[in-house]
MIKOLDO-916141 format. One record per residue (C-alpha): z, y, x. Coordinates in steps of 0.05 Angstrom, whole numbers, padded with zeros to 5 digits, always signed. Example, Ala and Ser with C-alpha at 12.3 -4.5 7.8 and 13.67 -1.06 7.14 Angstrom:
BEGIN
+00156-00090+00246+00143-00021+00273
This chain:
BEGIN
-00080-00525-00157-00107-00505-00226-00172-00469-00252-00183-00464-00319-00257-00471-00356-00303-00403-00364-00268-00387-00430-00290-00329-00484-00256-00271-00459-00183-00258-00476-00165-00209-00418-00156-00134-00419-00231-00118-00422-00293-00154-00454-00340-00196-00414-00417-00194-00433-00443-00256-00448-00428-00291-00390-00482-00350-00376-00453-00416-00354-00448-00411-00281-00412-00362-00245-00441-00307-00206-00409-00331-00137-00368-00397-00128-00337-00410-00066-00311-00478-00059-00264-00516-00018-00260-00463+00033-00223-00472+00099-00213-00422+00157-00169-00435+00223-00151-00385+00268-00122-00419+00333-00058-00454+00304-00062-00422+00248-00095-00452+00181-00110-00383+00145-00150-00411+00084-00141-00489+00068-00192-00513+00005-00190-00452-00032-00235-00445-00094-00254-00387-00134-00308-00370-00187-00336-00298-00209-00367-00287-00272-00420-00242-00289-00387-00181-00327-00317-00189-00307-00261-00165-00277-00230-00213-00228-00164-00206-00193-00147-00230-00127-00062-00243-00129-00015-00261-00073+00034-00230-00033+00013-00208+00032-00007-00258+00080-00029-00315+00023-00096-00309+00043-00138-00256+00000-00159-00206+00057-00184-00268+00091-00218-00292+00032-00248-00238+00022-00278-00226+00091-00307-00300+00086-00347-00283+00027-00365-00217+00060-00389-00250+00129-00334-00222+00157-00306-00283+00177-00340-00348+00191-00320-00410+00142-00302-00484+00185-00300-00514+00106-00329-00509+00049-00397-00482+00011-00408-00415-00020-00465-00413-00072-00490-00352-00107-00532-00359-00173-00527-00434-00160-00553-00430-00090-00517-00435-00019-00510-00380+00028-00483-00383+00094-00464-00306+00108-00476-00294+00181-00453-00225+00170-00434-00161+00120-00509-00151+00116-00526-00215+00100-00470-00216+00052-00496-00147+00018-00572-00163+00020-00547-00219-00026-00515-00162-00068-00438-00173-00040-00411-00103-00033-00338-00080-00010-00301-00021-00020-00242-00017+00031-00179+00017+00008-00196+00067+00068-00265+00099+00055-00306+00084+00106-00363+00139+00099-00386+00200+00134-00341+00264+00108-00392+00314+00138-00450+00289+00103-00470+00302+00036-00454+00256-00030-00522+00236-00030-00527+00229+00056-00468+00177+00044-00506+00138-00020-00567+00125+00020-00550+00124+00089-00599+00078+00124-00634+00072+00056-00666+00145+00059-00727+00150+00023-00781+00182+00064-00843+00228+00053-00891+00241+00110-00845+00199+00155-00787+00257+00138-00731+00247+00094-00748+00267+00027-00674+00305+00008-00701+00321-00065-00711+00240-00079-00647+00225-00041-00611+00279-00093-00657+00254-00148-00641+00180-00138-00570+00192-00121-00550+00239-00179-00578+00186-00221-00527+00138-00208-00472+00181-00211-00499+00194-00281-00494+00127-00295-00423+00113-00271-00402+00185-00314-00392+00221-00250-00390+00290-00249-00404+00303-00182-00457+00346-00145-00497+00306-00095-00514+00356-00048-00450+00375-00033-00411+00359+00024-00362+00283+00025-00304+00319+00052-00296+00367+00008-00275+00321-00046-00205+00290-00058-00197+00209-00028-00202+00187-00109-00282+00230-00107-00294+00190-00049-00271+00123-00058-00316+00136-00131-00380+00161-00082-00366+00094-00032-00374+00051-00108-00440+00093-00131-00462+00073-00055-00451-00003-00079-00475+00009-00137-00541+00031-00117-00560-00024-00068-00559-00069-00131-00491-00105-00125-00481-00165-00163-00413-00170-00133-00362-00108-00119-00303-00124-00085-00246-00071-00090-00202-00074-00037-00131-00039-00059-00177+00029-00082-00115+00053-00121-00065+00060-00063-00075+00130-00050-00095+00159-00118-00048+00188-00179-00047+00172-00257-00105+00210-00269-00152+00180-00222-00135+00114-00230-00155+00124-00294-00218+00154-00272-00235+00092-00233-00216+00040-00279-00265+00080-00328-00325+00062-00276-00301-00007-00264-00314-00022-00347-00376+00019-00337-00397-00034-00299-00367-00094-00322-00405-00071-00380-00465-00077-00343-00454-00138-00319-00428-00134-00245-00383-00189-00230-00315-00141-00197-00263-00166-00147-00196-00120-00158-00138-00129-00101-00079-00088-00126-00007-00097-00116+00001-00057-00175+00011-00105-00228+00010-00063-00298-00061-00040-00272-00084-00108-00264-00058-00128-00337-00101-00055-00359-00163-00079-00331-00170-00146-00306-00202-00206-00345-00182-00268-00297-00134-00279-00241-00134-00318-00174-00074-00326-00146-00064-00347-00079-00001-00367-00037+00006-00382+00037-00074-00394+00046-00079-00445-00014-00100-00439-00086-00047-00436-00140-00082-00428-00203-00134-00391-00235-00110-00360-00303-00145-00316-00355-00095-00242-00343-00085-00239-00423-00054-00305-00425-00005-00297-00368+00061-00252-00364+00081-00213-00306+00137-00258-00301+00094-00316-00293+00047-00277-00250+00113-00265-00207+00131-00337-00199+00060-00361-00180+00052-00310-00130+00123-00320-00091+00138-00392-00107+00209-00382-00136+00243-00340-00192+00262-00276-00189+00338-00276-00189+00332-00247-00116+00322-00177-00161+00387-00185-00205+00435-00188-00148+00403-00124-00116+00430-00073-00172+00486-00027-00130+00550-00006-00154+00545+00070-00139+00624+00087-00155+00645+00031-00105+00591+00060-00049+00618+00126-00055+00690+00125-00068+00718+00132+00004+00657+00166+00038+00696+00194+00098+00665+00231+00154+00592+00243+00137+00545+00206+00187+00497+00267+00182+00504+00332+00151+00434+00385+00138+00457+00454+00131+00411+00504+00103+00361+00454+00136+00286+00482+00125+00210+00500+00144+00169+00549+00129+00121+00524+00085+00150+00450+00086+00219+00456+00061+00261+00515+00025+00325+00510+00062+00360+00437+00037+00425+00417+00041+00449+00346+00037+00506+00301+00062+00503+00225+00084+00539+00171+00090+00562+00103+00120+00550+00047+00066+00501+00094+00024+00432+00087+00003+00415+00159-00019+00352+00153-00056+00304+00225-00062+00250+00220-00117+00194+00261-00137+00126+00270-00149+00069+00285-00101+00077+00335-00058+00153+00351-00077+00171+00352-00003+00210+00288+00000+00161+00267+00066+00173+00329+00099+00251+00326+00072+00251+00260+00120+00214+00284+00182+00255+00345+00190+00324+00295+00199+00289+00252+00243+00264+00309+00286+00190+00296+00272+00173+00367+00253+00225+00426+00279+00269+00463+00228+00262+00535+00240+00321+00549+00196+00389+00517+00179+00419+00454+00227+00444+00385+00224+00515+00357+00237+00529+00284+00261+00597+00271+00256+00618+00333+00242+00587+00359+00304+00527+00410+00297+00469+00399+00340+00397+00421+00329+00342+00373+00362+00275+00390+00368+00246+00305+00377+00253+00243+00352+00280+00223+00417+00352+00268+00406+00354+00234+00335+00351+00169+00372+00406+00183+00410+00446+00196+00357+00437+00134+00324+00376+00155+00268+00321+00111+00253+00260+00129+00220+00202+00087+00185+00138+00149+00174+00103+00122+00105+00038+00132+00148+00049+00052+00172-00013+00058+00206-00022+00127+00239+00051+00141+00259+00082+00059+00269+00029-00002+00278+00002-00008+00352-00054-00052+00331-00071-00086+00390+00000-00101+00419+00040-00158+00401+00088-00167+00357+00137-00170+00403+00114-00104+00441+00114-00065+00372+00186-00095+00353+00214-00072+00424+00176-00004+00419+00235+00040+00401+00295+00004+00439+00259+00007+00508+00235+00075+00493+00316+00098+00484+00327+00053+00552+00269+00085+00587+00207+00059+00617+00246+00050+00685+00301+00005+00652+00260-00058+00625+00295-00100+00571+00305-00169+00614+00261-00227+00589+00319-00271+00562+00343-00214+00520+00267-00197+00496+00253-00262+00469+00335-00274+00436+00319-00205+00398+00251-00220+00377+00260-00297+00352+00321-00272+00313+00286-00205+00276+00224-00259+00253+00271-00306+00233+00318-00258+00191+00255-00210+00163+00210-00273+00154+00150-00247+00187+00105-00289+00185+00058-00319+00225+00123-00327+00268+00083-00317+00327+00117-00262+00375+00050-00256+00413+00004-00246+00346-00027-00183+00345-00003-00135+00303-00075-00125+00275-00084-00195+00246-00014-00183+00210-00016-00164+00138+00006-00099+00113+00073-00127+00088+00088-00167+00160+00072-00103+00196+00121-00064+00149+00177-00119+00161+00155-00113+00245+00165-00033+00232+00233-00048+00206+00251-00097+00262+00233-00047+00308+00286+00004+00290+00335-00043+00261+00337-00077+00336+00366-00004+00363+00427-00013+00314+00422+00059+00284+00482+00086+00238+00435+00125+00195+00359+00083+00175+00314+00138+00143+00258+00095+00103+00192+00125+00083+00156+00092+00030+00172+00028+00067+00149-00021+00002+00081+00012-00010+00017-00028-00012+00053-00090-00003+00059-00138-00049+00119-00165-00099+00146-00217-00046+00154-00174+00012+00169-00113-00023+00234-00158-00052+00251-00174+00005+00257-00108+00039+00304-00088-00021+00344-00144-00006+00351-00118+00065+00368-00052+00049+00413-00062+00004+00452-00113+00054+00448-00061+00100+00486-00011+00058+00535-00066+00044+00549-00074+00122+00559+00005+00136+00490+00028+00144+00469+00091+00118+00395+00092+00084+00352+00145+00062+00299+00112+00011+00240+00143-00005+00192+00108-00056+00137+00144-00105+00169+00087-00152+00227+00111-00185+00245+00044-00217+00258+00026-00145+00295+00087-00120+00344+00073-00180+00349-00002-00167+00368+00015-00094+00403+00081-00092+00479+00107-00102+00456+00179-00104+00398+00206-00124+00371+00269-00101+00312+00287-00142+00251+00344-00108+00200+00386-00139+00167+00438-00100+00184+00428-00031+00261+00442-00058+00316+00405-00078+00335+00412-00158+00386+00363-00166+00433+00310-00141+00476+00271-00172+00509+00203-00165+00465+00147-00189+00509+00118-00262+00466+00097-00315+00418+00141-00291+00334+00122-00316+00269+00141-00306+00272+00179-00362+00331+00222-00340+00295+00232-00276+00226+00258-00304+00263+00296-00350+00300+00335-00293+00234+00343-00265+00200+00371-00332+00268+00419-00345+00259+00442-00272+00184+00465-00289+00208+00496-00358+00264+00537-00322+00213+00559-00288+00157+00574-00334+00211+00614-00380+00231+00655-00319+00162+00674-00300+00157+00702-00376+00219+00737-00367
């Protein structure tokens, strides 16, 4: 357990004078829930001007950190001073009238209210006893100003992409005077662009002297904007490390505890894979949706990870749901086996052996406040039916062996799903349709948001998969790990298919450049 002394900066940005005590120290801090030691004696310091990173894989502690410093969560150790003095946060507002803000990677404002409703809700300023909308816009558009957002206040939250609003729930912290804003994974949802676009407010205010806490699992944007690092592992402190002086590779090995040879033995032979195919296990045929899908055809089989890349909005989502059943085809038709059927639910795809893991974890897979045994038994008693209970003996057999194999961790079949992190709850998901034994395992985004640990892991298990028979649909916005996984590559644009090929020697590069020829063939045609 290492932290190093309040150094002159070295990291990717420049810290302003920072005076000799840290903004917020939280020392020794311990939390227990139940059994379960969540936080034992963790330290961390945040400087004035700064760019802190919280680092861990998922479940080592940070979302729990964070909600003790927050009043969130109620501390049974330790002492949290700010400026020098201790608080004991009884609750967010206490935490925020000390100037503690938190921006959750899911917005939590009002999309029918304007900009300026959302920036001073329950802050109004008032004239007469009425709200006075011309100071609210006044005071509002101000800010934005200052954080270079061009952005009209009057105008209504939910009109504006997430990146707008995640910007407008910052400007809200910004305005009540934070000393401390706490980004909670804000760059999840967002592309290149805004990213970019946010990291330009975060050195707006790092300029200014607001101490920031950045949780990413995205490490080259931590090394483009962070100063310092915490990194945490299984609830204790590891070290604390200034970002310039540490390589990813080190960064790696902190945050999982071991190397990363794990990685090395994942790269797939993609002759081997596809030399005796046989009988596809499932077969789309002109398979498409009006306004979803031009009409797709595409062949899969035992032993293969097929891999489909593109950028946002290329249709590889919708590509997924239409061969699980989740949205209807309304032309073309799928073949198992060599057997053309045409299902119209999830439920027929079941049947017939195919899995499916929806990359909206928390909409379409987490029941929050189930077990995790309930959610990992979801699908198989659902293909039993409700009248056929899975007997006790069996229940508990299936669920001790998927926590053991997927390390989910707490191994505690009667947690609740909600006190799971996001990468547990995406190795539950997997348990879940892994336990009905399907031939074909269609995989959604199933590594995003999590962090380097678990998202290694999960490439570990699809790849053994593959090596057993299964057949795997990967989908992944990250084409380094669509290329580490797959054997053939099918790469979308458009809501179309442009290319496939088998994936030898194939790179990123190749990739975007298949992308980039498909929009010149195009451009050059509409000349024509």
């Amino acid at each position: 357990m290492t932290q190093t002394d309040a150094p002159p900066d070295t990291g990717a940005g420049t810290r302003t004078s920072p005076g000799p005590e840290p903004v917020v120290e939280m020392r020794d801090i311990s939390i227990t829930f139940g059994t379960v030691k969540a936080l034992s004696d963790v330290a961390v310091r945040l400087y004035p001007g700064e760019v802190h990173a919280l680092m861990g894989e998922n479940g080592a502690g940070k979302s729990t950190l964070i909600k003790a410093l927050t009043g969130v969560y109620s501390i049974d150790a330790g002492t949290i001073l700010v400026g020098g003095e201790p608080h004991d946060f009884s609750s967010p507002a206490a935490a925020q009238a000390a100037g503690i803000s938190t921006v959750y990677q899911e917005v939590n404002l009002v999309p029918n209210l304007t900009v300026a409703e959302n920036m001073m809700l329950g802050r109004e300023p008032r004239r007469l006893g009425l709200i006075d909308h011309r100071a609210m816009n006044r005071q509002a558009g101000a800010t934005l100003e200052r954080l270079g957002l061009d952005v009209d206040p009057r105008s209504t939250l939910g009109d504006h992409p997430i990146a707008v609003q995640q910007l407008v729930a910052i400007a809200r912290a910004v305005d009540v005077e934070a000393r401390v804003l706490i980004l909670d994974e804000p760059t999840s949802s967002l592309d290149t662009d805004e990213v970019e676009k946010l990291f330009e407010v975060m050195r707006r205010l790092r300029a200014d002297g607001v101490a920031i806490v950045f949780v990413s699992h995205f490490l080259d944007q931590i090394y483009a904007v962070a100063d310092r690092m915490t990194v945490l592992r299984n609830g204790r402190l590891v070290e604390e490390r200034m970002v310039a002086t540490t390589t990813q590779l080190e960064l790696v090995q902190l945050m999982i505890g071991r190397d990363l040879a794990v990685l090395d033995e994942l790269d797939r032979d993609a002759a081997s894979a596809t030399a005796e195919r046989g009988t596809p296990l499932l077969t789309a045929v002109g398979l498409g949706r009006r306004g979803s899908l031009e009409a797709t055809d595409l062949e899969l089989y035992e032993g293969e990870v097929i891999g489909v890349a593109g950028l946002l909005g290329s249709g590889r989502t919708e590509l997924a749901r239409l061969l699980f059943g989740a949205d209807t085809a309304d032309e073309g038709a799928l073949e198992t086996r060599s057997t053309r059927r045409r299902w119209r639910s999830p439920r027929h795809a079941i049947d017939r052996k195919i899995a499916f893991s929806s990359e909206d974890r928390k909409g379409e897979g987490v029941i929050a406040d189930l077990s995790v045994a309930d959610n990992m038994l979801l699908a198989l008693q659902a293909s039993r039916g409700w009248l056929r209970p899975i007997p006790q003996a069996v229940r508990t057999q299936l669920v001790a062996d998927y926590i053991e194999a997927l390390d989910i961790r707490p191994a505690d079949p009667h947690a609740l799903m909600r006190n799971l992190s996001g990468g547990n709850q995406q190795k539950v998901l997997l348990a879940r349709w892994l336990i009905t034994e399907p031939d074909l395992l269609i995989l959604d985004e199933p590594t995003r948001g999590i962090d380097i640990g678990a998202k290694t892991q999960i490439q570990a298990l699809v790849a053994d998969l593959a090596s057993k028979g299964m057949g795997v649909v990967f989908i992944s916005a990250e084409l380094e790990e669509v290329l580490r996984l797959s054997d053939r590559l099918v790469v979308m644009r458009d809501r179309r298919k442009i290319a496939e090929r088998p994936n030898d020697g194939v790179s990123v590069s190749d990739v975007l450049e298949i992308i980039a020829g498909e929009a010149r063939s195009e451009e050059e045609t509409a000349r024509a």
